[in-house]
C-alpha positions in Angstrom: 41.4 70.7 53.0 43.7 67.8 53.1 43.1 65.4 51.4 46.5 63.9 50.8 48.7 63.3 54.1 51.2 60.5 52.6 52.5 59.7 49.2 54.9 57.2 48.2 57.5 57.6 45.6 58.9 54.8 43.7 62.9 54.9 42.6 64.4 52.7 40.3 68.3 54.2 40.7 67.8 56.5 37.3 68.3 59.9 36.2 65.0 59.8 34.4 63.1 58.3 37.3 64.4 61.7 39.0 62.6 63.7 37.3 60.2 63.5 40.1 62.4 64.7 42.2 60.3 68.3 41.8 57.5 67.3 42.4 58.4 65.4 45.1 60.2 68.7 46.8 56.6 70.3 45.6 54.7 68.0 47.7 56.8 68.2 50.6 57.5 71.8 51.5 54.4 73.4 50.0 52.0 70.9 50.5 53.2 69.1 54.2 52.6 65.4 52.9 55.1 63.1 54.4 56.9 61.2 51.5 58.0 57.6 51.4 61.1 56.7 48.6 60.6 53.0 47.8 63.5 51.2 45.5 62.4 47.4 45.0 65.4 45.0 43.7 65.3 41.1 42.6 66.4 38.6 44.9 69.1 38.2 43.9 71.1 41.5 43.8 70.1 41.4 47.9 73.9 42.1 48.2 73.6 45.4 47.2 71.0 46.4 49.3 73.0 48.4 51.8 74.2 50.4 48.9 70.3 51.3 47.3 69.8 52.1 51.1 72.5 54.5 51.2 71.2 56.2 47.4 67.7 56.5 48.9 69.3 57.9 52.0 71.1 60.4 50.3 68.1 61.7 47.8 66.2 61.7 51.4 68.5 64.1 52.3 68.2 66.0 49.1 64.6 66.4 49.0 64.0 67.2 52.5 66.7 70.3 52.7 65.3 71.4 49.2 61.6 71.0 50.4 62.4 73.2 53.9 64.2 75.7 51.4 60.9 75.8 49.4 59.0 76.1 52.4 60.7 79.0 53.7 61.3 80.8 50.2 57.2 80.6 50.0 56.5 81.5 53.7 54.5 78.5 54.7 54.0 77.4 58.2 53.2 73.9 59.2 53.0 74.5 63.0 56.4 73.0 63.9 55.5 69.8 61.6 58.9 69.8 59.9 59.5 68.4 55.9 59.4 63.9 56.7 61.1 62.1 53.9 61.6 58.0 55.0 62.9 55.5 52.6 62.0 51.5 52.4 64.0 48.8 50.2 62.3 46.1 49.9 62.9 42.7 47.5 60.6 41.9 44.8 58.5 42.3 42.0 58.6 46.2 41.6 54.4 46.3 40.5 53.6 44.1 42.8 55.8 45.3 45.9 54.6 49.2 45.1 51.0 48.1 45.4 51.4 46.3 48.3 53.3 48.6 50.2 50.5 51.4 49.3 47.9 49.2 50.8 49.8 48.2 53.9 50.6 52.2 54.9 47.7 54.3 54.4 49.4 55.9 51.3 47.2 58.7 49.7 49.1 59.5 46.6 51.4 57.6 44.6 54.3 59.8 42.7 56.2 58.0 39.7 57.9 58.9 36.6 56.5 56.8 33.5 60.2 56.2 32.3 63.1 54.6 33.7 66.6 52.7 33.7 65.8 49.8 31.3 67.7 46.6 30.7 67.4 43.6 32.3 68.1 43.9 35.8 66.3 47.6 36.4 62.5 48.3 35.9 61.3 49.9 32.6 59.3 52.3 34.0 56.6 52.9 31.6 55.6 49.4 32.0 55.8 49.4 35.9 53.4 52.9 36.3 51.3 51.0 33.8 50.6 48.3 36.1 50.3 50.2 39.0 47.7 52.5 37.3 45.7 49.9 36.7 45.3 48.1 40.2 46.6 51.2 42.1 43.5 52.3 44.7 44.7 55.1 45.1 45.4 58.7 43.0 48.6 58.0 40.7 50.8 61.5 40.2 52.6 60.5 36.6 55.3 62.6 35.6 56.8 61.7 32.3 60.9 61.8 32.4 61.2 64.3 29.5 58.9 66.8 31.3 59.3 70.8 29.9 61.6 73.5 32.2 58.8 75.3 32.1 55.9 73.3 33.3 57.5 71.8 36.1 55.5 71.7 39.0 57.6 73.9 41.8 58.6 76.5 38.6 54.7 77.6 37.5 54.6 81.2 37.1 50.8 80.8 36.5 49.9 77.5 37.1 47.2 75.7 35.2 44.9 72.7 36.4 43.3 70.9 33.8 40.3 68.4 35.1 38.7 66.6 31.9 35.1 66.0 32.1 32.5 64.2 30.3 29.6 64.6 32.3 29.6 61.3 34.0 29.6 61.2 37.8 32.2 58.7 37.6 34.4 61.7 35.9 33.5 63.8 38.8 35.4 61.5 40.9 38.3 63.8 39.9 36.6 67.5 42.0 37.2 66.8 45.2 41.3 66.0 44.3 41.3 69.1 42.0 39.9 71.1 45.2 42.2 69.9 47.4 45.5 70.5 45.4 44.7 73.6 43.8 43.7 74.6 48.2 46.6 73.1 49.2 49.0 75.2 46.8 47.0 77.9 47.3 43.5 78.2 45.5 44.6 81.7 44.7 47.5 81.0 42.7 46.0 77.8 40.7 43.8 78.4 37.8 41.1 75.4 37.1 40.5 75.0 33.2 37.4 72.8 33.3 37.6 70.8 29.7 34.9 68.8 28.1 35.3 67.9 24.4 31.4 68.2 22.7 31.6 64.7 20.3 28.6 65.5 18.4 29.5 63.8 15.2 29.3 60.6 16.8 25.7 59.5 16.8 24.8 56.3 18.9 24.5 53.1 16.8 21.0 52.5 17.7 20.0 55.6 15.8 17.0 55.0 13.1 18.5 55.6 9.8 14.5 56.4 8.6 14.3 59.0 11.2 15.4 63.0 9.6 18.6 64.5 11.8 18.8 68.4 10.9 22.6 67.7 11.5 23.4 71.3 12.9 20.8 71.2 15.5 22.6 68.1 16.8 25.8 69.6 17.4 24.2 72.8 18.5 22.4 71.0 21.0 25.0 68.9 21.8 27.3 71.9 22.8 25.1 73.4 24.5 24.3 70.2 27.2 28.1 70.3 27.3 28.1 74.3 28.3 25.3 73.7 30.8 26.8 71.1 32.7 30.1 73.3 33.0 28.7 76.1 34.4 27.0 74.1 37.1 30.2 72.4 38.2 32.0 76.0 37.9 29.7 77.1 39.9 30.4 74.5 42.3 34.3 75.3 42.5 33.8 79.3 42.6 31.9 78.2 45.5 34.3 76.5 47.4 36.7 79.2 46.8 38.7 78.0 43.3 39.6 80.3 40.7 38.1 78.5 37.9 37.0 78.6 34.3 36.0 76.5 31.6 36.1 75.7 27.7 34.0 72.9 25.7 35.6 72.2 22.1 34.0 69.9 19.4 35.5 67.1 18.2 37.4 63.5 19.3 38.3 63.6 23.0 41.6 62.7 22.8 43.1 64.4 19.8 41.3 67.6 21.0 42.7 67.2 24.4 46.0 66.2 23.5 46.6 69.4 21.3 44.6 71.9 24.0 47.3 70.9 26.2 50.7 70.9 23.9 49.3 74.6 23.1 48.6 75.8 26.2 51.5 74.6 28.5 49.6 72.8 31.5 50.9 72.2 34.4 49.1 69.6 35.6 46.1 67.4 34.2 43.5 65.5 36.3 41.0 63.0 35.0 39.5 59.8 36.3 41.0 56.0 34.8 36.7 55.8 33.6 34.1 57.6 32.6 30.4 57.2 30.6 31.7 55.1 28.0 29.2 54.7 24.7 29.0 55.6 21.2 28.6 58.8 22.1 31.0 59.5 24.9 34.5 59.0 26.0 35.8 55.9 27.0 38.4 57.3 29.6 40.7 54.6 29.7 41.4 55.3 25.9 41.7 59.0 26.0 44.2 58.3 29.6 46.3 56.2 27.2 46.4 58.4 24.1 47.4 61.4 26.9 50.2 59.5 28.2 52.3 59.7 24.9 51.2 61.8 23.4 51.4 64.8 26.1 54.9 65.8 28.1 52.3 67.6 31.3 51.8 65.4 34.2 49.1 63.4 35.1 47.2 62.9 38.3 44.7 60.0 37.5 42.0 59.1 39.7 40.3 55.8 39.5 36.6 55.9 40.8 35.8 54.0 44.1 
């Protein structure tokens, strides 16, 4: 299972945009997806184009002898499909030039670090992955530039997959991409955690204050739904071959999420941009922004068709 043939990486020149570097390698040699290094400049530095070529050129290099190295160390065959790193350097508004080169190439996957070269005449790269995670169509790999030794991607001794659920089928958008990358590392050696946080204490608005609540029925039943749904959708996975499990925890999504995954050393979380938003529920957008700071794991987030 395929699903992602193509991603494109975005460069801005730093050492902290780098730190993708990994992954990138990751993507290549263990997965077979052809990579594309994009570096976007202003106008008007066009003089030093040739030189950004020749940088891209050179991490090209890098990352395709590294990925054939991890290819070999892990015994993978590809046919005779051999590691494809290209690079494009294009003018422009970085944002806006990332998107529209995505669009224009069929690009499955898009691969960025969430910090980068600042100043005036280089991209801050938080702000640039937030604008392509909100009008990117396609999955968004964020990696943030202080990532752990120990988490990164290509270094897992036991690597975990976090997909955050809430029981919305908009949420579910997030399966099929947790399938295919725990199947296309190897469904054997990926574990799936699947997490939904039981918010019981927050009743809906609309709720008649006349009307009794035996409070601890509530949250009992409330945890229980949660429990149900999980083992359906485990069920699902175990079917299709993933080695999966899953936990529900009471409380507020984000804070509960946030610390499940600073204790327990993920290696990679997955959850959709939305989600069944209400009183009652997450709003996934909020709990996606809360993650980004105040987790170091990377995120793959998936935005609903």
């Amino acid at each position: 299972m395929q699903m992602y043939k193509t991603a494109l990486v975005p460069l801005d020149g730093s050492e902290l945009a780098e730190v993708v570097f990994n992954y990138a390698r990751e993507l290549a040699g263990r997965l077979g997806i052809d990579l594309i290094l994009l570096h976007v400049y202003s106008p008007e530095e066009a003089a030093s184009e040739p030189m950004r070529r020749t940088y891209l050129e050179r991490v090209a290099e890098i990352i395709r002898r590294t990925s054939e190295e991890a290819r070999e160390k892990a015994g993978i065959r590809y046919g005779d499909k051999p590691v494809k790193v290209t690079v494009h350097v294009s003018p422009g508004y970085p944002p806006d030039e990332i998107l529209k080169y995505a669009d224009a190439n069929d690009v499955d996957l898009i691969l960025m670090a969430t910090h980068g070269r600042t100043g005036v005449k280089r991209w801050t790269m938080g702000s640039v992955a937030d604008k392509v995670l909100r009008a990117s169509k396609v999955p968004v790999w964020l990696v943030r530039a202080e990532v752990p030794e120990e988490i990164v991607h290509d270094k897992w001794p036991t690597r975990k997959l976090l997909a955050l659920l809430d029981g919305s089928e908009v949420a579910e958008a997030v399966l099929p991409h947790v399938e295919a990358v725990a199947k296309q590392r190897g469904a054997e050696q990926v574990e799936v955690i699947l997490l939904t946080v039981s918010e019981a204490a927050l009743l809906p608005s609309y709720y008649p204050a006349t009307i009794p609540l035996n409070w601890e029925d509530h949250v009992e039943r409330t945890r229980r739904s949660d429990e149900e749904y999980l083992v359906k959708v485990e069920k699902r996975l175990k079917e299709a071959g993933l080695n999966v499990r899953h936990e529900v925890i009471a409380g507020r999504a984000a804070d509960v999420i946030v610390d499940y995954v600073n204790r327990n050393s993920i290696n990679l979380i997955v959850m959709s941009t939305h989600g069944r938003s209400g009183i009652s529920r997450w709003v996934f957008g909020s709990v996606a922004e809360k993650l980004l700071v105040g987790v170091t794991s990377p995120i793959l987030l998936i935005r609903p068709r």
